[in-house]
N, C-alpha and C positions, 0 to 999 in steps of 0.2 A: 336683582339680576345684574349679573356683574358684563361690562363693555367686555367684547372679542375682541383679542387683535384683530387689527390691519393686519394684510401682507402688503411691504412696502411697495412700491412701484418699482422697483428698480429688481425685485423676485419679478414681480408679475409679469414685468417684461422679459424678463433669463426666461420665465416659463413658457409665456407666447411665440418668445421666437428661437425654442429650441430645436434643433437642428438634428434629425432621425439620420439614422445611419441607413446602410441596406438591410435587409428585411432578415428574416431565419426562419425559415419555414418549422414549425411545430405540429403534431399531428397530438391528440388527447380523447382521452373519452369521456362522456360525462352526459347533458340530458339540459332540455330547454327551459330555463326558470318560466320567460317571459316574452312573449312574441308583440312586436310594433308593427301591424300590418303595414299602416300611414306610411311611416319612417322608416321602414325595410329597413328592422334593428332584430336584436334576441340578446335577454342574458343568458348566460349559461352559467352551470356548474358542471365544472370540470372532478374528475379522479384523482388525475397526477396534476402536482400544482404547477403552476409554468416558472418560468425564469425568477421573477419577483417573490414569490412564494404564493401570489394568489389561485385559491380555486374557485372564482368568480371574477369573470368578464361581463361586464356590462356594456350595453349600447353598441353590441359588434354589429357590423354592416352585414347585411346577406349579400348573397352574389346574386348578380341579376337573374340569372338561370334560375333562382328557387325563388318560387310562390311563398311566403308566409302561409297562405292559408293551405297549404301540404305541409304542414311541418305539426309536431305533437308536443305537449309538453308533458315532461316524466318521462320519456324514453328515450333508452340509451343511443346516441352516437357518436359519431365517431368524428369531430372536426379537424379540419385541416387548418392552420392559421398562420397569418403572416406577422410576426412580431418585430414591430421595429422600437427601437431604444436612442432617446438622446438623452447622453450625460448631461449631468447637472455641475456648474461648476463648485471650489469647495466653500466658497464662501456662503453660496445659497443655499448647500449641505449642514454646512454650521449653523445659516441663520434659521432654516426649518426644525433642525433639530433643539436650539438653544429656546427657542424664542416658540413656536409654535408647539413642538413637542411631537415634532414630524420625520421619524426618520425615514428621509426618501433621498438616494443619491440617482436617480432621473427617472425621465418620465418614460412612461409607454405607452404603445395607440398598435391595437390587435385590429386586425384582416382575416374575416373569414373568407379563406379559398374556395372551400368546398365541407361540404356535410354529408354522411351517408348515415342510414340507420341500421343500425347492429343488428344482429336476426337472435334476439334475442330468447326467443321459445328455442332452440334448439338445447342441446343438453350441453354442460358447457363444460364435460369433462373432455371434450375431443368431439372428432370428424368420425370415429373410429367405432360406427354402429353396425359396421354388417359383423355377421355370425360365424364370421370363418375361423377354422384353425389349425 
């Protein structure tokens, strides 16, 4: 078994004390991997991929208004979230990428606002079920 790098101290610290911008509100659809009652957390999978390119958030915060134990997993909703971003500078960008084999030029930390559940039995070709013509 071959030794992992280290990340230097001098990343660890750029990492810890990077500096989030103001937030960007995101709206996605997607469905509960993983509910943390304890930890008021949930992963999710999302449909459309967010800013980064991931469609998977883990360890998002729930909002205090939502119970964990009202929430479902496998079905679809609709989250709301707050994405905030801090760059990364480019030497930590080179060194992640050179040295670790990490391409990441910063970091991200997701805010779930809110969550609604999809009404998903409905027919989904439209609203457009009465018989008129």
């Amino acid at each position: 078994m071959g030794k992992e790098k280290e990340i230097p101290k001098w990343v660890q610290d750029e990492i810890k004390d990077a500096k989030f911008g103001k937030p960007g509100s995101i709206t996605r659809t997607g469905y509960i991997l993983e509910i943390y009652e304890k930890d008021m957390k949930i992963d999710s999978q999302l449909y459309e991929a967010i800013e980064d390119g991931r469609k998977i958030i883990e360890g998002m915060n729930l909002p205090k208004k939502v119970k964990p134990s009202s929430l479902m997993k496998g079905v679809v909703y609709e989250f709301t979230i707050n994405s905030f971003k801090a760059p990364l500078s480019k030497k930590v960008i080179e060194f992640l990428k050179k040295e670790m084999d990490i391409d990441m030029d910063a970091i991200y930390q997701f805010e779930l606002t809110n969550l609604e559940l999809m009404d998903v039995d409905s027919d989904s070709s439209g609203e457009e079920e009465s018989e008129e013509e």
